[in-house]
Backbone as XML, in Angstrom:
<?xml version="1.0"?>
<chain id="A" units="angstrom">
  <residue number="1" name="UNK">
    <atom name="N" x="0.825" y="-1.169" z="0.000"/>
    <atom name="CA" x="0.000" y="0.000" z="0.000"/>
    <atom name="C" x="0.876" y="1.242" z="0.000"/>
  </residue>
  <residue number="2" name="UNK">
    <atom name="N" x="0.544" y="2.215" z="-0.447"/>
    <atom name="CA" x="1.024" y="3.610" z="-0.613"/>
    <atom name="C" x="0.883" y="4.228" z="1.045"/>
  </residue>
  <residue number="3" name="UNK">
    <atom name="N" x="2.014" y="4.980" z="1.020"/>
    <atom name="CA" x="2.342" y="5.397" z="2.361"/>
    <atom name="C" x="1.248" y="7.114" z="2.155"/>
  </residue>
  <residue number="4" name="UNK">
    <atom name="N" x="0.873" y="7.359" z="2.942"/>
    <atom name="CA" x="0.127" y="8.584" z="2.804"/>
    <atom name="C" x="1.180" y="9.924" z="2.008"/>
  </residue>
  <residue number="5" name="UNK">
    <atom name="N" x="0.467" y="10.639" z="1.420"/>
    <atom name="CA" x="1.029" y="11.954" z="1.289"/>
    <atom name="C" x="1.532" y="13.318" z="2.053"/>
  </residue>
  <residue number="6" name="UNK">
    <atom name="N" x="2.904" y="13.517" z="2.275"/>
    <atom name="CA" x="3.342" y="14.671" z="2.871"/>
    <atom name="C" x="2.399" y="15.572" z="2.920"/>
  </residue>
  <residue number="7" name="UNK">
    <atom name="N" x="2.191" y="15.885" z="1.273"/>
    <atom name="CA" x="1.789" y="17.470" z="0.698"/>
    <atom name="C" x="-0.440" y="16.837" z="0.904"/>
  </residue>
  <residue number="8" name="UNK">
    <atom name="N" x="0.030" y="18.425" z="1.430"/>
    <atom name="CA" x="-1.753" y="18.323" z="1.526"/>
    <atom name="C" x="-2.378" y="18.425" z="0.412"/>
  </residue>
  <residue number="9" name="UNK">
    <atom name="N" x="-4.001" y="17.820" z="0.516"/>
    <atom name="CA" x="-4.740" y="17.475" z="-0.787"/>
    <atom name="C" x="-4.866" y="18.178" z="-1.620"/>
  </residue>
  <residue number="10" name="UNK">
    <atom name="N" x="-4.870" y="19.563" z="-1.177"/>
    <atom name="CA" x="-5.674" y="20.678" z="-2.212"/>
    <atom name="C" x="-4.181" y="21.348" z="-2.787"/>
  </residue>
  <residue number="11" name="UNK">
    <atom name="N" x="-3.078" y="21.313" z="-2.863"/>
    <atom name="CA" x="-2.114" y="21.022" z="-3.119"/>
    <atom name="C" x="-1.499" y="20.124" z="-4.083"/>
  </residue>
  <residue number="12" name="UNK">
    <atom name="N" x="-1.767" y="18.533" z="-4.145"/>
    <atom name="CA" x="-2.042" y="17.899" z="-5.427"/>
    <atom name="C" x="-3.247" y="18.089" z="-6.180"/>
  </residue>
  <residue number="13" name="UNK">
    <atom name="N" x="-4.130" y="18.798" z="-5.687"/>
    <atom name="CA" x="-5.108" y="18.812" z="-6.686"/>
    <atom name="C" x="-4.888" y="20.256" z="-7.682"/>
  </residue>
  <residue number="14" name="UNK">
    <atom name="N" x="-4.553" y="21.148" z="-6.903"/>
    <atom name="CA" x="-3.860" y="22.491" z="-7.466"/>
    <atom name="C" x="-2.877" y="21.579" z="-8.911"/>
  </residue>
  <residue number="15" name="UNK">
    <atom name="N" x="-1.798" y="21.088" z="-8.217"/>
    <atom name="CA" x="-0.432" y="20.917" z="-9.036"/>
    <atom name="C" x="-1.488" y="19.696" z="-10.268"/>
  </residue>
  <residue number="16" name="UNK">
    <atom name="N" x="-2.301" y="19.064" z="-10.017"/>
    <atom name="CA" x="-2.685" y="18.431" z="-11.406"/>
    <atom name="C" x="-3.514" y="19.252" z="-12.398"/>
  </residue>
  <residue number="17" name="UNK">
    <atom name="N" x="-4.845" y="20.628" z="-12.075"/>
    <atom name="CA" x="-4.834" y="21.167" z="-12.684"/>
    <atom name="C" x="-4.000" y="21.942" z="-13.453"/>
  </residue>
  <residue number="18" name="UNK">
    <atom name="N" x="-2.604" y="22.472" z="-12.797"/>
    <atom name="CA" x="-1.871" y="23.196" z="-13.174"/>
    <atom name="C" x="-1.357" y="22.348" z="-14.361"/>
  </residue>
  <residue number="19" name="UNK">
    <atom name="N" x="-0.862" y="21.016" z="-14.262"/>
    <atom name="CA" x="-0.595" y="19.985" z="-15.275"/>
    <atom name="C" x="-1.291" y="20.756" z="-16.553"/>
  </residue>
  <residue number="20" name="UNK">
    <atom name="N" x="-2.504" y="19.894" z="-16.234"/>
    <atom name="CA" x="-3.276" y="20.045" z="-17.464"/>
    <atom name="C" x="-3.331" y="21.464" z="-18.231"/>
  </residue>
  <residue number="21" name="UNK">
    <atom name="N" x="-3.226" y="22.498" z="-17.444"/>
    <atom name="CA" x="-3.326" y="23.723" z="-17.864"/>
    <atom name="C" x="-2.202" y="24.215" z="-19.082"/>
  </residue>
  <residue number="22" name="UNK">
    <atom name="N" x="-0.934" y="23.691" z="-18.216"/>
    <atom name="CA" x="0.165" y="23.936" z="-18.992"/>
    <atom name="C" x="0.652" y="22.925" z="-20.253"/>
  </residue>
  <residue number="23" name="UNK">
    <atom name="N" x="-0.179" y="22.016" z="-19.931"/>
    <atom name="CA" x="0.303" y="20.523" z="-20.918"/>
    <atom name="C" x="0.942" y="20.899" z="-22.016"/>
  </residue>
  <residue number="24" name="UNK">
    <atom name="N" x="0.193" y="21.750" z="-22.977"/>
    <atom name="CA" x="0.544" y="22.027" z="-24.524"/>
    <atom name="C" x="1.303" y="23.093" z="-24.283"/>
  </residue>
  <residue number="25" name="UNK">
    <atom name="N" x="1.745" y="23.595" z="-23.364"/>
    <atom name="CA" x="2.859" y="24.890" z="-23.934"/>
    <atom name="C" x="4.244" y="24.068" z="-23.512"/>
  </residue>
  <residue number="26" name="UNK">
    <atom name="N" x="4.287" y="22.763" z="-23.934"/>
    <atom name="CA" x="5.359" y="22.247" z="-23.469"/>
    <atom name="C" x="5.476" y="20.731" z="-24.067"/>
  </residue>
  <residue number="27" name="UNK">
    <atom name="N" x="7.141" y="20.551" z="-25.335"/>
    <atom name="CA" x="7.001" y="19.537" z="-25.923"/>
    <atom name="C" x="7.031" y="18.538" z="-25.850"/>
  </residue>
  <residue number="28" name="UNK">
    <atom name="N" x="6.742" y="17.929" z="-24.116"/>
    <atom name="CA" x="6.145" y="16.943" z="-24.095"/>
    <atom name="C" x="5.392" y="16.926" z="-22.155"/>
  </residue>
  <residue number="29" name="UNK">
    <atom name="N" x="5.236" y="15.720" z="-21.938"/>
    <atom name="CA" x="5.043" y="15.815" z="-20.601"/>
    <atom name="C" x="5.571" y="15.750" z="-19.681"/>
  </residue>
  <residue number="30" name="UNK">
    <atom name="N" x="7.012" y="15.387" z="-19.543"/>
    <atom name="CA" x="8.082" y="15.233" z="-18.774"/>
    <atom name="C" x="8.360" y="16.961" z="-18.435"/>
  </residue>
  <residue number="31" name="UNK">
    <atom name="N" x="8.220" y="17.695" z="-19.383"/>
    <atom name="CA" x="8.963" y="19.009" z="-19.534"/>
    <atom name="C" x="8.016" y="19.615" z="-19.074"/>
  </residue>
  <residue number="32" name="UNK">
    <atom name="N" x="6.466" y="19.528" z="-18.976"/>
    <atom name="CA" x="5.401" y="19.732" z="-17.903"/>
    <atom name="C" x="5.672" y="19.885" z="-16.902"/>
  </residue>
  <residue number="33" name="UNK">
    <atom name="N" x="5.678" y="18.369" z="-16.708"/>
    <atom name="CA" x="5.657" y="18.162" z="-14.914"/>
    <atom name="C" x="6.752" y="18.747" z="-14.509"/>
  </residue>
  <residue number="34" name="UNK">
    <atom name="N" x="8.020" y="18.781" z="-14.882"/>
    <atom name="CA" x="9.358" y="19.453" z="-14.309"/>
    <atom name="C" x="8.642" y="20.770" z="-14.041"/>
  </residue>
  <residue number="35" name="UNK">
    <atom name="N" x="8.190" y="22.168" z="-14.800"/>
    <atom name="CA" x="7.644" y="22.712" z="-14.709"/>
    <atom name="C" x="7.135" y="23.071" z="-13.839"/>
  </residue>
  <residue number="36" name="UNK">
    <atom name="N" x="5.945" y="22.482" z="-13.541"/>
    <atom name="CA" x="4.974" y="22.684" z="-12.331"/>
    <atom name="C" x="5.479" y="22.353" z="-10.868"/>
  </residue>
  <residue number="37" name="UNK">
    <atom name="N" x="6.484" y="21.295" z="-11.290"/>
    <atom name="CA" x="7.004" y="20.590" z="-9.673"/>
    <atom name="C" x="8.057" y="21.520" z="-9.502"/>
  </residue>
  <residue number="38" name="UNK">
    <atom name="N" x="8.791" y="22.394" z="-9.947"/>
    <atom name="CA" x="9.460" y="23.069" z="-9.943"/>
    <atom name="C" x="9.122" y="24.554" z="-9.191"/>
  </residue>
  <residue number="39" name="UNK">
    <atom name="N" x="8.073" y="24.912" z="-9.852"/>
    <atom name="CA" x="6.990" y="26.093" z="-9.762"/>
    <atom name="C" x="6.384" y="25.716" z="-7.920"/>
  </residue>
  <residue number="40" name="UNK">
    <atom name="N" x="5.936" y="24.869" z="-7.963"/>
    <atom name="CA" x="5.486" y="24.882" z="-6.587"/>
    <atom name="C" x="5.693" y="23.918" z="-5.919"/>
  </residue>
  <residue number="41" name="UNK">
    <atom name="N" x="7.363" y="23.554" z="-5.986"/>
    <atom name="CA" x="8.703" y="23.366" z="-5.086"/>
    <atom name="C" x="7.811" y="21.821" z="-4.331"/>
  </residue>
  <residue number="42" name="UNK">
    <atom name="N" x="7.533" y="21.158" z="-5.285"/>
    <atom name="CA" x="7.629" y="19.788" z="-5.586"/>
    <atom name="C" x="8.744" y="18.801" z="-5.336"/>
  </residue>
  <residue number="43" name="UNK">
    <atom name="N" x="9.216" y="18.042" z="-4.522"/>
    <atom name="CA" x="9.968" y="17.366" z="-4.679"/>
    <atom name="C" x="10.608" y="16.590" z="-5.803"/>
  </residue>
  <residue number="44" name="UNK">
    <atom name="N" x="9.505" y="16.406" z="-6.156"/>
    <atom name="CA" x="10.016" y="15.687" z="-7.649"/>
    <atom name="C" x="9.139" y="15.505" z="-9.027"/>
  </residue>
  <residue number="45" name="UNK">
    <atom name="N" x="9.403" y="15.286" z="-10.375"/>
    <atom name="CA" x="8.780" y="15.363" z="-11.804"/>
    <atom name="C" x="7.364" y="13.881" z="-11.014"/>
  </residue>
  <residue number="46" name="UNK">
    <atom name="N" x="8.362" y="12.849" z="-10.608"/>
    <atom name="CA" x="7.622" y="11.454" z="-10.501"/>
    <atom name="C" x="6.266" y="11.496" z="-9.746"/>
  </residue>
  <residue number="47" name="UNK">
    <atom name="N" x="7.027" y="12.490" z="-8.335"/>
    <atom name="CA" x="5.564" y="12.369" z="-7.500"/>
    <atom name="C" x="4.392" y="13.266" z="-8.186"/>
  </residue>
  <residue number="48" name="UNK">
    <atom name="N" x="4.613" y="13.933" z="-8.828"/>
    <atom name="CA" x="3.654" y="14.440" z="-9.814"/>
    <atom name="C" x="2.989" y="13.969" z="-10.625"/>
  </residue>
  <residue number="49" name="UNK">
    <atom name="N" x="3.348" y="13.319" z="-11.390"/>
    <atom name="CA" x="3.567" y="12.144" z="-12.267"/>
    <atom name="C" x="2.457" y="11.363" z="-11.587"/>
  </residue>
  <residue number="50" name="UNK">
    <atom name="N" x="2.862" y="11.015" z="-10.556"/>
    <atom name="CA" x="2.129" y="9.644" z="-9.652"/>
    <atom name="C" x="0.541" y="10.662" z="-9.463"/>
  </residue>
  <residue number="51" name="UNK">
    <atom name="N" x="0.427" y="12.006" z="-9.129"/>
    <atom name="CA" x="-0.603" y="12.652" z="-8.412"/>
    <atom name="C" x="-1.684" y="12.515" z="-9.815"/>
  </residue>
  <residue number="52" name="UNK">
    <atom name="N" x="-0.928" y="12.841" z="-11.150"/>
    <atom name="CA" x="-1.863" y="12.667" z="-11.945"/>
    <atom name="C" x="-2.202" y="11.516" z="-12.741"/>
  </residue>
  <residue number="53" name="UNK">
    <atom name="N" x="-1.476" y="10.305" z="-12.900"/>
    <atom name="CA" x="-2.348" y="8.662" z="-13.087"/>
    <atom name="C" x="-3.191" y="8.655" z="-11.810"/>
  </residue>
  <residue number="54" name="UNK">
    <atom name="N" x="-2.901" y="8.911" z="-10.812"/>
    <atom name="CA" x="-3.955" y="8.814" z="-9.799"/>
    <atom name="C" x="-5.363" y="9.479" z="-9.768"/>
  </residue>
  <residue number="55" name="UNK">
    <atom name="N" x="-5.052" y="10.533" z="-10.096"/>
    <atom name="CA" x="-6.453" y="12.015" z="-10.538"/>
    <atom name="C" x="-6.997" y="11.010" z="-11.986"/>
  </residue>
  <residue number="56" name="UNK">
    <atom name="N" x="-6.368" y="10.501" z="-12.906"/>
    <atom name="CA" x="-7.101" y="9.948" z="-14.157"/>
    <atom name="C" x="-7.856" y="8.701" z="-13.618"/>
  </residue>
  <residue number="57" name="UNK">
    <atom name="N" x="-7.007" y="7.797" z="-12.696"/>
    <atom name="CA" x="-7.789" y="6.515" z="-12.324"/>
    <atom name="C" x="-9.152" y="6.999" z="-11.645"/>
  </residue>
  <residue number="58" name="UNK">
    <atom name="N" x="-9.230" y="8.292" z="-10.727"/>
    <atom name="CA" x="-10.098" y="8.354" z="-9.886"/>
    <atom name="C" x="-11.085" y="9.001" z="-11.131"/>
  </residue>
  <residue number="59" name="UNK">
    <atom name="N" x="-11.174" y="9.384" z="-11.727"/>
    <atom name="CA" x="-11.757" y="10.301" z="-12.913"/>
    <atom name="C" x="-12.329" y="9.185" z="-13.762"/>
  </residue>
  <residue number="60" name="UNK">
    <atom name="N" x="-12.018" y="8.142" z="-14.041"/>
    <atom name="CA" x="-12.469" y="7.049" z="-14.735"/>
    <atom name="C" x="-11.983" y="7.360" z="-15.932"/>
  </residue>
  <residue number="61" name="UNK">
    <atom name="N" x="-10.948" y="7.695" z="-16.550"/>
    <atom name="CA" x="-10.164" y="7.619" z="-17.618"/>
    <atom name="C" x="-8.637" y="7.216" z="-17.978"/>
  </residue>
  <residue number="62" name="UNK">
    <atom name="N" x="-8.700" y="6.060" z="-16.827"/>
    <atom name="CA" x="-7.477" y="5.811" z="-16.699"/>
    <atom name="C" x="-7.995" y="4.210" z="-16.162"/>
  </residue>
  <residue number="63" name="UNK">
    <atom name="N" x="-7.509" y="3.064" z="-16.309"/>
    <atom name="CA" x="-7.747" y="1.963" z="-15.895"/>
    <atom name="C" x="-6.909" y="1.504" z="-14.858"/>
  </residue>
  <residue number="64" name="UNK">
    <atom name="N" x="-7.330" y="0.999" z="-13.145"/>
    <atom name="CA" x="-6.729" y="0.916" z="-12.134"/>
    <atom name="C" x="-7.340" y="1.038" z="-10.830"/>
  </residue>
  <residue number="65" name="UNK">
    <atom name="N" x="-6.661" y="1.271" z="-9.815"/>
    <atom name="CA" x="-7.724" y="1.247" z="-8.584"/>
    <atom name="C" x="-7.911" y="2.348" z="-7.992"/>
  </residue>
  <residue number="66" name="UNK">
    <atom name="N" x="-9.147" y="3.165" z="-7.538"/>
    <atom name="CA" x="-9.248" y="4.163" z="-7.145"/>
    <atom name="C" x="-8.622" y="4.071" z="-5.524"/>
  </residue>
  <residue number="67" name="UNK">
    <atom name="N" x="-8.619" y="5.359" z="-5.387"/>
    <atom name="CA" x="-8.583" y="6.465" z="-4.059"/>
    <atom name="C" x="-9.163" y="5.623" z="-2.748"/>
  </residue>
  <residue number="68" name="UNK">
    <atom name="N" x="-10.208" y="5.483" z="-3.593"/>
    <atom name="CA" x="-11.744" y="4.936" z="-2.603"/>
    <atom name="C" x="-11.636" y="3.330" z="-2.138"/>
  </residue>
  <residue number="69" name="UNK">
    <atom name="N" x="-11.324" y="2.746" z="-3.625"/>
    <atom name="CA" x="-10.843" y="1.394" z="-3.560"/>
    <atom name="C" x="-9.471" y="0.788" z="-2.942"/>
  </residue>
  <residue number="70" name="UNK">
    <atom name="N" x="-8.660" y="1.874" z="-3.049"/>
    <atom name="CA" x="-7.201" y="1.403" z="-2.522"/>
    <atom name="C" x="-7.202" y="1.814" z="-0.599"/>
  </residue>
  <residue number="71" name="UNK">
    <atom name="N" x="-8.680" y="2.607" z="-0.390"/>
    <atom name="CA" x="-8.603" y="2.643" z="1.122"/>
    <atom name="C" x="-9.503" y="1.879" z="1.589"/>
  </residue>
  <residue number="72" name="UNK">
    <atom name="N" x="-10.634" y="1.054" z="0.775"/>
    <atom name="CA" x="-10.776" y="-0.280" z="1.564"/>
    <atom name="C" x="-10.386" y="-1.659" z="1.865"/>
  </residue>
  <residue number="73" name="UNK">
    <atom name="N" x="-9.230" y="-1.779" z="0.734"/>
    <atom name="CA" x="-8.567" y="-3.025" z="0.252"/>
    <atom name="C" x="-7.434" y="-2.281" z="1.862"/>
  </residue>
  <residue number="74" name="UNK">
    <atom name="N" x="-7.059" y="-1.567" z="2.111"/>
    <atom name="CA" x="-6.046" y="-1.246" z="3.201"/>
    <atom name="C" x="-6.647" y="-1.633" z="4.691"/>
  </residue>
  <residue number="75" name="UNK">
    <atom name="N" x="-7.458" y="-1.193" z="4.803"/>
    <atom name="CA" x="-9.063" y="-1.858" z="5.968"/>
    <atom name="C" x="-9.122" y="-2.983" z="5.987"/>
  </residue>
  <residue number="76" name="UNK">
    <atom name="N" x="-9.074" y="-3.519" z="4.554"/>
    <atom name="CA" x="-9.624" y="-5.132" z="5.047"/>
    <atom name="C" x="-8.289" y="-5.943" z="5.337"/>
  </residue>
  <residue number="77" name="UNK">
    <atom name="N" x="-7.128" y="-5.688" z="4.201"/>
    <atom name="CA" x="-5.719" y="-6.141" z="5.413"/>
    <atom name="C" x="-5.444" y="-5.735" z="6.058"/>
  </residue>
  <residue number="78" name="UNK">
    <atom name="N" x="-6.036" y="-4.548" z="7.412"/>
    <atom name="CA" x="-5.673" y="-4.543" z="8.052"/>
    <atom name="C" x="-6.286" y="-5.646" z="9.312"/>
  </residue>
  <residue number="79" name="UNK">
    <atom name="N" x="-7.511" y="-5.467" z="8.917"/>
    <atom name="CA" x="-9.213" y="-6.165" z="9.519"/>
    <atom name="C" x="-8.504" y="-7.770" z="9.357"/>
  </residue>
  <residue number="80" name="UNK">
    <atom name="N" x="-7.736" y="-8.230" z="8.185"/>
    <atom name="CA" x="-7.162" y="-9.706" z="8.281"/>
    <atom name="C" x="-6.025" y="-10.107" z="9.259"/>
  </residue>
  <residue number="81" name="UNK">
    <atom name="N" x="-5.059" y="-8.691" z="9.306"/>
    <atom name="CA" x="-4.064" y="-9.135" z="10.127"/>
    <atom name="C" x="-4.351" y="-9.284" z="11.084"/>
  </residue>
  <residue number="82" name="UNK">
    <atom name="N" x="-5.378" y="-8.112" z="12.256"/>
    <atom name="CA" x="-5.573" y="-8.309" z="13.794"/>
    <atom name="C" x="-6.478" y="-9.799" z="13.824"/>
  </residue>
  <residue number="83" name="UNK">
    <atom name="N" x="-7.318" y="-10.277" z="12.810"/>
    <atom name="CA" x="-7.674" y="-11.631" z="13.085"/>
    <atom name="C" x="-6.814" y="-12.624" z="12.878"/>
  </residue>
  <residue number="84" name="UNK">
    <atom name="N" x="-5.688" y="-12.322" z="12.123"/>
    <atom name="CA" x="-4.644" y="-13.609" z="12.371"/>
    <atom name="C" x="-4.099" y="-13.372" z="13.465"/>
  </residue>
  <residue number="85" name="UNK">
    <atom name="N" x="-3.697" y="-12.401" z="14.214"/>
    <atom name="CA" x="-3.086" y="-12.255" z="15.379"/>
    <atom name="C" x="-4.190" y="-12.660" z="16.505"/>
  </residue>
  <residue number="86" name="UNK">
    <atom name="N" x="-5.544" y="-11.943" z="16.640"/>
    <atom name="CA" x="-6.492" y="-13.107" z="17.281"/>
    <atom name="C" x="-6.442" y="-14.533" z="16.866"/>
  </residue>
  <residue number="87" name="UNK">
    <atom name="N" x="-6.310" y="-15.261" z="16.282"/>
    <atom name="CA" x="-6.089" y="-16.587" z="16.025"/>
    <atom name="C" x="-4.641" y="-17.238" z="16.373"/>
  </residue>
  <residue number="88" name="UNK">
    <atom name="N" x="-3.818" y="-16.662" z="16.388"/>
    <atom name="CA" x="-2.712" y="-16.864" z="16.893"/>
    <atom name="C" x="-2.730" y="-17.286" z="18.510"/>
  </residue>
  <residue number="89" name="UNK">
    <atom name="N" x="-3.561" y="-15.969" z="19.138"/>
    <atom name="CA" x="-3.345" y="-15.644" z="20.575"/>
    <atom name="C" x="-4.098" y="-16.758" z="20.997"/>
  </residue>
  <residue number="90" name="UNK">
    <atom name="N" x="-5.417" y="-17.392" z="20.052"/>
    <atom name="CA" x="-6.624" y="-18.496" z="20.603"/>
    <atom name="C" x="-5.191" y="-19.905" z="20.430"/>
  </residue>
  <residue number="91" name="UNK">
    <atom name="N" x="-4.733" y="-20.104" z="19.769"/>
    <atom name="CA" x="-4.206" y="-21.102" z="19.090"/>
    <atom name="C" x="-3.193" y="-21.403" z="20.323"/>
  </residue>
  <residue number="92" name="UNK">
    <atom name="N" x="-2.579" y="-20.171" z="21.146"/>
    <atom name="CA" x="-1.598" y="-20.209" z="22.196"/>
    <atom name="C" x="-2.344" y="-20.995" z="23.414"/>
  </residue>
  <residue number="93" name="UNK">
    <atom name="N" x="-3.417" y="-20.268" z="23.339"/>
    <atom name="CA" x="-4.242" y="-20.586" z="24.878"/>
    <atom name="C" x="-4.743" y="-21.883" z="24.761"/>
  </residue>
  <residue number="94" name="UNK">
    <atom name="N" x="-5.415" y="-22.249" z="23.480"/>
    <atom name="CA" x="-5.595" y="-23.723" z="23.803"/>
    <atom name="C" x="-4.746" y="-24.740" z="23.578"/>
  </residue>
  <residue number="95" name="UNK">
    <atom name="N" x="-3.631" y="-24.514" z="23.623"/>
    <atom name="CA" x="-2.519" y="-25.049" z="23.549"/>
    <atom name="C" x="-1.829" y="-25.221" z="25.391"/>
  </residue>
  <residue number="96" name="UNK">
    <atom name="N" x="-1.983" y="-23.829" z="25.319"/>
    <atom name="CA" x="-1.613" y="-24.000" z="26.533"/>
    <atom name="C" x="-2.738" y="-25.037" z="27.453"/>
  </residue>
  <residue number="97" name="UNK">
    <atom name="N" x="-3.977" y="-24.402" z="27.345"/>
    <atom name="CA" x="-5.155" y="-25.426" z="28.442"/>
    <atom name="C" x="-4.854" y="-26.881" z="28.173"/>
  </residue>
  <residue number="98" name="UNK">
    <atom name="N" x="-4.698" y="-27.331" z="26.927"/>
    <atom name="CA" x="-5.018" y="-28.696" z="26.630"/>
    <atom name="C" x="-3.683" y="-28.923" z="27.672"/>
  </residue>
  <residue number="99" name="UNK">
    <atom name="N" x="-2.361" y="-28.607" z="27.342"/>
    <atom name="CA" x="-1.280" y="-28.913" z="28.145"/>
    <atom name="C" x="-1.347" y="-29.063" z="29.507"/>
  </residue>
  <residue number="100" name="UNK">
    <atom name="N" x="-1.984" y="-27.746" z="30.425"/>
    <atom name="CA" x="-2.734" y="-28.038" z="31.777"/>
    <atom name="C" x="-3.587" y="-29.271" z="31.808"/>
  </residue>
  <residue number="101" name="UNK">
    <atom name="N" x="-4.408" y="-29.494" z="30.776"/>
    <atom name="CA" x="-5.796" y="-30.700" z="31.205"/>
    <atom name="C" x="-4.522" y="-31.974" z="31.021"/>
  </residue>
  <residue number="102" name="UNK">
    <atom name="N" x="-3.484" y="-32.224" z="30.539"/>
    <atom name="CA" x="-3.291" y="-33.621" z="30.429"/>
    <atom name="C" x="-1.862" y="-33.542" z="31.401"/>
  </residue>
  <residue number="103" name="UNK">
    <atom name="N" x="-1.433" y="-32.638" z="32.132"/>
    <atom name="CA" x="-0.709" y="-32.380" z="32.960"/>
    <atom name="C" x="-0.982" y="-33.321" z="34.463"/>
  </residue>
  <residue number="104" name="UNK">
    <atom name="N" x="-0.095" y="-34.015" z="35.149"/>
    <atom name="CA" x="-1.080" y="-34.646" z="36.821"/>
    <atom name="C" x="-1.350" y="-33.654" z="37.856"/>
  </residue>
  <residue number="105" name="UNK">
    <atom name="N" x="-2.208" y="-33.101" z="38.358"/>
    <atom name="CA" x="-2.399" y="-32.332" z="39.448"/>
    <atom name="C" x="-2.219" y="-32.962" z="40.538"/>
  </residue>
  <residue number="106" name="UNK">
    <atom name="N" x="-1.679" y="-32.085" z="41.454"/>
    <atom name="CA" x="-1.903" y="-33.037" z="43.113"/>
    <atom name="C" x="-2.463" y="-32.029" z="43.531"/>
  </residue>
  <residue number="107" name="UNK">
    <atom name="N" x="-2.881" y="-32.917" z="44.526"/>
    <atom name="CA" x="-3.421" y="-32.117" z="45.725"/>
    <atom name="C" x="-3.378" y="-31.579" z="46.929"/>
  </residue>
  <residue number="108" name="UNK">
    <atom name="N" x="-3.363" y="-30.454" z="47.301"/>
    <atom name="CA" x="-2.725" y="-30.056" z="48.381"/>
    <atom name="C" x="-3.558" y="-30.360" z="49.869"/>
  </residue>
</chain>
């Protein structure tokens, strides 16, 4: 899964209109994005890059997993791991009990 974003939302959403705005005054798209990521001190051409396949997937003109979709698929592994770790912790204890039940007790 994608680690969250530094830069706040309205911020990539700024820098992808700006994309599009500037697209054609520039001979290609690499020379864009440098541009814009440059302009408003972007770390880099890529993470830009990344902000807008992401803006197209969520837009439905781009084929892939949305915004929406990539934060419930993150929920539900997360929702899988704490139940393997509950299953783990059951798996200890009756492990352990059965070991007590066939253990000899005395009596005091």
């Amino acid at each position: 899964m994608a680690r969250p974003s530094r830069y706040p939302l309205e911020l990539r959403r700024r820098a992808v209109r700006m994309v599009a705005e500037v697209r054609d005054d520039y001979p290609n798209e690499t020379a864009a994005l440098q541009a814009v990521a440059d302009k408003l001190g972007i770390g880099s051409r890529e993470t830009l890059r990344n902000w807008v396949k992401q803006h197209e997937i969520d837009a439905g003109q781009r084929p892939g997993t949305t915004t929406e979709e990539s934060a419930q698929l993150k929920a539900l592994k997360k929702e899988n791991a704490e139940l393997k770790r509950a299953n783990e912790i059951l798996k200890a204890a009756a492990s352990f009990f059965a070991a007590e039940l066939d253990r000899p007790h005395t009596r005091s």
